[in-house]
C-alpha positions in Angstrom: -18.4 11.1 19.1 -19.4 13.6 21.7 -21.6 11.8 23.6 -23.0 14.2 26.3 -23.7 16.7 23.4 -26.0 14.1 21.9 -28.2 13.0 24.5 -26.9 9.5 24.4 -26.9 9.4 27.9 -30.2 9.9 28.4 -31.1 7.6 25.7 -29.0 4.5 27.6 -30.7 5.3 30.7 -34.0 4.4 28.7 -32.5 1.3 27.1 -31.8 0.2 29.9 -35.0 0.5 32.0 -36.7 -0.8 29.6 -34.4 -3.8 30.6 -33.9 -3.7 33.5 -36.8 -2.8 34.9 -36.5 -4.2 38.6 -33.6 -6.0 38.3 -32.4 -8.8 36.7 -34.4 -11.7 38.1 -32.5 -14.4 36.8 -29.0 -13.1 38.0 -30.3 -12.3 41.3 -31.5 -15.6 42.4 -28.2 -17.6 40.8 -25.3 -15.2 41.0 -23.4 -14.2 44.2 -23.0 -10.5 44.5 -19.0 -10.6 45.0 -18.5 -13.5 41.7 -16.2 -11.6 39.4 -15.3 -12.6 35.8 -13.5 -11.8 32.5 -15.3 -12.2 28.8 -14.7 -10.7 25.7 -17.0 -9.3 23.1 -16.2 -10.5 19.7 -17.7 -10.8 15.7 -19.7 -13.6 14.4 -19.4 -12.1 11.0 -17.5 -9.6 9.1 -18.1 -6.2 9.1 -17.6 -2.6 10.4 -17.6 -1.5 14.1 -19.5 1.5 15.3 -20.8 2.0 18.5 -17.7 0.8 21.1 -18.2 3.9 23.2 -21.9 3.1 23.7 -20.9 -0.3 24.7 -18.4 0.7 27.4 -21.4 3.6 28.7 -23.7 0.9 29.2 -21.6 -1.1 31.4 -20.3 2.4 33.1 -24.0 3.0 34.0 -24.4 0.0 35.4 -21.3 -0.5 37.4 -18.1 2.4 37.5 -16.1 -0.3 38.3 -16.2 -2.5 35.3 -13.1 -2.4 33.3 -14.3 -2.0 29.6 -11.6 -2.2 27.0 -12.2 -1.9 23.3 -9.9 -3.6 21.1 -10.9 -2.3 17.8 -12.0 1.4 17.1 -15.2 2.5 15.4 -14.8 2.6 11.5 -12.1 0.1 11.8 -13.2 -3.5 9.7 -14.0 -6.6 11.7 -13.3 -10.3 10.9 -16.0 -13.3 11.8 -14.7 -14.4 15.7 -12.3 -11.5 16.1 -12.3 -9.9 19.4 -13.9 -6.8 20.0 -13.6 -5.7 23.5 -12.4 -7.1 26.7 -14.7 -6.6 30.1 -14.1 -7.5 33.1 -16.0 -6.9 36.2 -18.5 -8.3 38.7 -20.5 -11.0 36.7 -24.1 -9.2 38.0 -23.1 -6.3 36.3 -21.7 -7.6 33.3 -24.9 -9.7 32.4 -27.2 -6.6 33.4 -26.1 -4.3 30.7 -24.5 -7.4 28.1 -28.0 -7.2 26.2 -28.4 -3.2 26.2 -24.7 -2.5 25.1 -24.6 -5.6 22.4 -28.3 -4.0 20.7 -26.3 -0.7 20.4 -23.1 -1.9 19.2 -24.7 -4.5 16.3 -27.4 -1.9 15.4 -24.7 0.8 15.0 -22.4 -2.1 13.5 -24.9 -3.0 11.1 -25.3 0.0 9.6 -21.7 1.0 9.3 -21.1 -2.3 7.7 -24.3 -1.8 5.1 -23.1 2.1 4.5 -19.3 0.8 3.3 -20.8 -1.8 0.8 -22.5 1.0 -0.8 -19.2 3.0 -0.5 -17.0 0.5 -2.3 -19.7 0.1 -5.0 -19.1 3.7 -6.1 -15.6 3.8 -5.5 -13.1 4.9 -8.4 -15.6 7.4 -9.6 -16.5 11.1 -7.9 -19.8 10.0 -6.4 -20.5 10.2 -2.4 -23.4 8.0 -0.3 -26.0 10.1 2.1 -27.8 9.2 4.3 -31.6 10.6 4.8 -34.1 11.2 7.6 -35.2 8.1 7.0 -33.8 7.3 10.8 -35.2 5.1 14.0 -36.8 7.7 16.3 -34.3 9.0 19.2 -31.8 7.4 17.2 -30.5 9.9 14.7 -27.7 10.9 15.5 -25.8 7.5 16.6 -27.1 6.2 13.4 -25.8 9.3 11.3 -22.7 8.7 13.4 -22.7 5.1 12.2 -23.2 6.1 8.5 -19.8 8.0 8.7 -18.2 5.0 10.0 -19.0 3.4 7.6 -17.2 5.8 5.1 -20.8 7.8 3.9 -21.6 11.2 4.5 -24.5 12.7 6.6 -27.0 14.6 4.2 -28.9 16.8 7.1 -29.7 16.1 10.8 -33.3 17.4 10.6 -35.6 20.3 8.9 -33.7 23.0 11.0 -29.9 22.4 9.4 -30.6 22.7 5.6 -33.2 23.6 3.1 -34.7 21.0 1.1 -37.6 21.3 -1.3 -39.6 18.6 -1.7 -42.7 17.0 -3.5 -45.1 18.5 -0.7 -43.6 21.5 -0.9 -44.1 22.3 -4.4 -47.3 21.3 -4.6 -48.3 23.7 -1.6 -46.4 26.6 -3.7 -47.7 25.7 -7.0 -44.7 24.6 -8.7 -41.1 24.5 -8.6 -40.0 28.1 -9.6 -42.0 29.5 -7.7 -41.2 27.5 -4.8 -37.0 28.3 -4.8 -38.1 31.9 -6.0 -39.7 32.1 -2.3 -36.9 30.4 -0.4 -34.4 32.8 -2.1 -36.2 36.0 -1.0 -36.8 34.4 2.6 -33.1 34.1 3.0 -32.9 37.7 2.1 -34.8 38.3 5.1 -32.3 39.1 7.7 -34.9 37.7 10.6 -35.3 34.8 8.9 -31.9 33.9 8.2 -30.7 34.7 12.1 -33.6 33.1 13.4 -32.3 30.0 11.8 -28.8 30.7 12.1 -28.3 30.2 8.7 -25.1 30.7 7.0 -24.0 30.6 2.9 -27.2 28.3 2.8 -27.5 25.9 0.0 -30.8 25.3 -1.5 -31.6 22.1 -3.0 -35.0 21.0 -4.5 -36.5 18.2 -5.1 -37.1 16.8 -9.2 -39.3 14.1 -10.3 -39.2 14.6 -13.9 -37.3 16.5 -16.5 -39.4 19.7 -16.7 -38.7 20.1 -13.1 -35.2 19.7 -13.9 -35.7 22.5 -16.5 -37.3 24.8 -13.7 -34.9 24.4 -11.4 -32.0 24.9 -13.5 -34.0 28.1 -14.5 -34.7 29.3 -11.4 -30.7 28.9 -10.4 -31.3 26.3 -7.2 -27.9 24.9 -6.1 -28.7 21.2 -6.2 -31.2 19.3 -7.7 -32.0 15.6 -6.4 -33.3 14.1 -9.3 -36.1 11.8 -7.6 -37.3 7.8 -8.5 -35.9 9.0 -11.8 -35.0 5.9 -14.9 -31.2 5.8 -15.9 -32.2 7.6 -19.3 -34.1 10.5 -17.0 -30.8 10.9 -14.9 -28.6 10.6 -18.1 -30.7 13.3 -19.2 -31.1 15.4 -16.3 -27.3 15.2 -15.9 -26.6 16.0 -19.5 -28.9 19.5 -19.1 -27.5 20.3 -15.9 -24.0 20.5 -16.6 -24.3 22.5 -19.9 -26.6 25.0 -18.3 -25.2 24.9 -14.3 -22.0 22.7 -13.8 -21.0 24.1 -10.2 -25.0 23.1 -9.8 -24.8 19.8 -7.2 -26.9 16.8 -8.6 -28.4 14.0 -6.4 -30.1 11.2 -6.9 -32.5 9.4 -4.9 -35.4 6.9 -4.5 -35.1 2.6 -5.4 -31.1 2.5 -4.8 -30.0 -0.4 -4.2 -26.6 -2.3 -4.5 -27.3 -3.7 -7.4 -27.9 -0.4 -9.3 -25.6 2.0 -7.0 -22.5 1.8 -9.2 -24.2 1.8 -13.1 -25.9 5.5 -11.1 -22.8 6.6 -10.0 -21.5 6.0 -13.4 -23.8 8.9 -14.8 -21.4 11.6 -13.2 -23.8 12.3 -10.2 -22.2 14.2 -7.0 -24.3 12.3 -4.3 -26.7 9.3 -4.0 -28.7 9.3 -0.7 -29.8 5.9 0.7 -32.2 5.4 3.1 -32.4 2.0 3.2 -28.4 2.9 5.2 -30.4 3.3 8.1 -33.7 1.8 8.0 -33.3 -1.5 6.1 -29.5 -2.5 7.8 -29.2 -6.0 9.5 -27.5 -5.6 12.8 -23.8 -7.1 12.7 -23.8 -10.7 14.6 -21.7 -10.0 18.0 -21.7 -11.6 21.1 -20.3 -11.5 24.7 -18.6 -14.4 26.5 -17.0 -15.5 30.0 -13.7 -16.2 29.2 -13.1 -16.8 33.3 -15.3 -16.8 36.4 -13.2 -15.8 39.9 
């Protein structure tokens, strides 16, 4: 994970003045300045890791001198009161930035952990789990990050990396036809397409039914994500897609769940995108302890 690239930085100054504030109140009045001490991080539960870089930042920011070392890498499975990372440091620090570094790493954890469930559903067949925009704000791209530790792929960053046609969309251009017959001639447009910096673009579109299925196998899009659709609409869609288009990608989105994940899968779809991956995950139960005070 390249961290600086990403603006994390900035985004653990944040977390932790939002903390922080003034100081910690609490330590400052009980804790000597010099009291030193050893604790570990470790798993209440099972589950993935994701986020053990952010964890050792946090600290970093708070003190250079801490001594952060992970024990487990990011993707790597966790067991229920394993040990995650060692720290060791002066206590103040450690208990300033032991809030701030845990929210990160069980957030991240969480969703890594939520995205491989998904991905062992579908496993033994040819199907692959996205993720969607469906993100918490200033958050994207650790919980993207996350998603791929967890075994998932990432479906786009934002609006500026890929086109997808949606609902909105095709109502604004009056249908779906029309609406990938003016994306194709925009990326003919040699100022659009550098203003962009786009590349061998893909263009998916959005279907909610199977006449738009029929349209957009008509007007040749590349992928079709066949939308809140029943398992007989996706068999079907499926079914006229391949005889007509079978390099043509086919998603499916909208009510996925882990109870229905692998019967979808099952219909010979390329990708199911999930956004409860990011916005419905429960963090992953971690905590920090002193294991010695010097």
């Amino acid at each position: 994970m390249r961290t600086r690239d990403q603006g994390i930085e900035k985004l653990i100054e944040l977390a932790l003045r939002e903390d922080l504030g003034k100081g910690d109140v609490t330590s400052e009045a009980l804790i000597d300045e010099n009291l030193k001490g050893k604790g570990i991080i470790k798993a209440l539960e099972d589950g993935v890791l994701a986020g053990i870089e952010i964890a050792r930042l946090v600290f970093k920011r708070i003190d250079p001198e801490i001594v952060f070392k992970p024990l487990v890498k990011d993707g790597e499975k966790i067991r229920n009161k394993s040990k995650v990372a060692e720290i060791e440091g002066k206590v103040k620090s450690i208990l300033a930035g032991e809030r701030t570094a845990l929210n990160f790493l069980q957030r991240l954890s969480g969703i890594a952990t939520f995205t491989s469930k998904f991905v062992q559903e579908v496993k033994g067949t040819k199907t692959k789990i996205l993720d969607t925009r469906k993100t918490t704000p200033g958050f994207r791209a650790l919980e993207k990050y996350a998603v791929k530790m967890g075994r998932g792929e990432n479906h786009r960053m934002g609006l500026y990396d890929r086109i997808l046609i949606k609902d909105n969309h095709i109502r604004a251009c009056g249908g779906v036809g029309t609406a990938i017959r003016k994306v194709k001639k925009s990326l003919k447009n040699e100022t659009f397409v550098s203003r962009f910096d786009l590349k061998n673009l893909k263009v998916e579109v959005e279907a909610k039914n199977i006449k738009e299925v029929k349209e957009a196998i008509q007007s040749e899009a590349d992928w079709i994500m066949l939308d809140n659709m029943s398992s007989s609409q996706i068999k079907e869609g499926v079914r006229m897609i391949r005889s007509n288009r079978r390099k043509m990608k086919i998603e499916v989105s909208g009510r996925v769940n882990l109870n229905n994940v692998k019967k979808i899968a099952r219909l010979g779809v390329d990708y199911i995108s999930v956004g409860a991956l990011t916005h419905s995950a429960k963090a992953l139960d971690l905590s920090l302890e002193f294991t010695k005070i010097k």
